[in-house]
Phi, psi and omega in degrees: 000126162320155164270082176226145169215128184258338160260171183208117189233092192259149179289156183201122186307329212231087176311310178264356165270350161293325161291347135319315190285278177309308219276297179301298187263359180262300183114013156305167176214144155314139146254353169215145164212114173283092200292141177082021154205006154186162166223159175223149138255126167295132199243342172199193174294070168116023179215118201238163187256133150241120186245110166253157170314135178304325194265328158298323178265355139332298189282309178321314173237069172061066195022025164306154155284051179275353203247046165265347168178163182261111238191101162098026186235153154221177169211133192268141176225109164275167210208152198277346166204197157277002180261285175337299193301291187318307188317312168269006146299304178315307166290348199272337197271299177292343163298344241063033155262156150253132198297144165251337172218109156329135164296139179211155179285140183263189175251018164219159173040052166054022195277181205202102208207174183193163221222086183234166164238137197303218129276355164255003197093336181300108213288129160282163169235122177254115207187134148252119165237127157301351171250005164252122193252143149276108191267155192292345174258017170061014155299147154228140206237106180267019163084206200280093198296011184276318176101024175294151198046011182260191183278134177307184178262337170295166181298155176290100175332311183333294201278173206247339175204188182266138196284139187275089162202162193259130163309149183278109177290182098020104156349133183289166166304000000 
């Protein structure tokens, strides 16, 4: 088998928050949209996002009960600088999402990143690292394992303050 993976498919509760969610805080558009039981996206070249209803993909694998939460996943959308990231946070925020980390330079490979979770739980990664390329044929390149191109560990200068939002307790149980 090739090293590929072309759906990425999450069980998802809430259908039309989630169609808000992408649609609204990403600026995605469906390439298919089922109502009450999946939306897809294209998410790069030869690869789709699938949000299904949770009780339909239940039933979709054999009425197991597997869709109790999602746990130990994030999914990254890297962005061209740091003002991107604060930027698509706002929006992402204004969608329903919840912040889980305020951006910050992080402690590994220079990244520079925030944290939100989605309205069904999926936590995103929003990150800049200037020393990691994504190339137009979709390769990546992580750069110096050295630490060449990363971000100090100091605060960002850049901004003029702290973005005003409260991290997001914790989902209930």
């Amino acid at each position: 088998m090739n090293p590929e993976v072309h759906f990425l498919t999450f069980a998802t509760a809430d259908l039309d928050a989630a169609r808000d969610f992408y649609k609204r805080g990403l600026g995605w558009e469906p390439i298919a949209d089922v109502t009450g039981v999946i939306l897809y996206f294209q998410v790069a070249p030869g690869r789709v996002l699938g949000l299904f209803d949770a009780l339909k993909f239940d039933r979709d694998l054999n009425g197991e009960l597997i869709t109790a939460g999602i746990s130990g996943v994030t999914l990254t959308c890297s962005v061209g600088s740091m003002d991107e990231v604060d930027a698509t946070l706002l929006r992402l925020v204004g969608a329903g999402a919840h912040v889980l980390k305020l951006p910050e330079i992080g402690m590994f490979g220079g990244v520079y990143h925030a944290y939100v979770r989605d309205p069904n739980g999926i936590v995103w990664e929003v990150a800049h690292n200037p020393g990691w390329l994504i190339r137009d044929d979709g390769t990546v390149e992580l750069g110096d394992r050295h630490g060449r191109h990363r971000l100090s560990r100091r605060k960002r200068p850049e901004r003029s303050g702290p973005i005003p939002l409260p991290i997001s307790p914790p989902p209930p149980e």
